[in-house]
Each structure stands twice: as C-alpha cells, then as structure tokens.
C-alpha positions as CSV (number, residue, x, y, z in Angstrom):
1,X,6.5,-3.5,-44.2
2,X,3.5,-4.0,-41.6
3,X,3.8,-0.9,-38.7
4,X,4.3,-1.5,-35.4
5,X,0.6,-2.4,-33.7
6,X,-0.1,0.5,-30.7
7,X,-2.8,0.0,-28.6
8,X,-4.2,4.1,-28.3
9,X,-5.5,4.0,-24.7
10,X,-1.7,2.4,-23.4
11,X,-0.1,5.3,-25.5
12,X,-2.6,8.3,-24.3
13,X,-1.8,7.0,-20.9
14,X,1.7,7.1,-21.1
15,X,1.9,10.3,-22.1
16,X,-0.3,12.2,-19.6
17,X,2.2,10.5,-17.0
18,X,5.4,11.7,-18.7
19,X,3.9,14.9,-18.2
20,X,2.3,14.5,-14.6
21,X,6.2,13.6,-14.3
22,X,7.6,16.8,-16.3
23,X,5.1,19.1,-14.0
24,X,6.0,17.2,-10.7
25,X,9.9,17.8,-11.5
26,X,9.2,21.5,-12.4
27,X,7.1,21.9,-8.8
28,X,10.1,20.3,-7.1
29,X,12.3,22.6,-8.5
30,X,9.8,25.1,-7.5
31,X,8.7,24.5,-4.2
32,X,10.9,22.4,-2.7
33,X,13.1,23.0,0.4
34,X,16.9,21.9,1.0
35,X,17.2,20.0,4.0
36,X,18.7,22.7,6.3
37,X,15.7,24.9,5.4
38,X,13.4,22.5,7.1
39,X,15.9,21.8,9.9
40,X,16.1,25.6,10.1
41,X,11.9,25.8,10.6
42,X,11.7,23.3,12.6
43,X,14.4,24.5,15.3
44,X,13.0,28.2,14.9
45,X,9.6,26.6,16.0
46,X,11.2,24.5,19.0
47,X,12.3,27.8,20.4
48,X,9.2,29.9,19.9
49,X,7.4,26.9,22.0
50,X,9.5,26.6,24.5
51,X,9.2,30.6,25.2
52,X,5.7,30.1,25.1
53,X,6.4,27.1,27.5
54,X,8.6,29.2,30.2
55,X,5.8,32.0,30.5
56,X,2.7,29.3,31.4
57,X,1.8,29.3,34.9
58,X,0.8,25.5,36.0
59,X,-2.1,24.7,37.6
60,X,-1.9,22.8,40.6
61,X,-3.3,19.2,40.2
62,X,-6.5,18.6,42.3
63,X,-6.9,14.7,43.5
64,X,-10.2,13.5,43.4
C-alpha cells in the first residue's frame, strides 16, 4: 500500500508547461493567420513597392 514516489520539482515543472502549452494553443487560436491571409499581405506589399518602384527617377551611374 506504499504511494507512488513523485519527485515535486519534476511535477511543478510539468505543469507550468502543460499550461505554457494551453496559453500557446489559445494565442494560436488567437493570433494566428490562415495561409492565404499572409499570401494576401505579402502580394498587397509586392504591389505597393513596385508603385513606389515605377515613380523613382534613377540616377545616372558616375565612373570613377
């Protein structure tokens, strides 16, 4: 009828991760972004440079 021996440090430890974990899964579900919402960003960015691009007047390269 002895109990089951748990060392307190392992067990304290393994608890604050399972809820690092539970907070991590709750900030994904949060905060996170499908796929096409990045691909979405990233192609609105792409076109706002290269407006940006066609208005830049070039300088002309000097040789020295």
């Amino acid at each position: 009828m002895a109990a089951e021996i748990v060392n307190l440090k392992q067990f304290r430890k393994k608890q604050a991760r399972s809820e690092k974990d539970k907070q991590a899964e709750q900030n994904r579900i949060s905060f996170g972004r499908t796929k096409s919402e990045k691909q979405l960003t990233t192609k609105l960015n792409e076109k706002a440079q290269k407006s940006l691009d066609q208005g830049r007047i070039e300088q002309p390269k000097v040789d020295e």
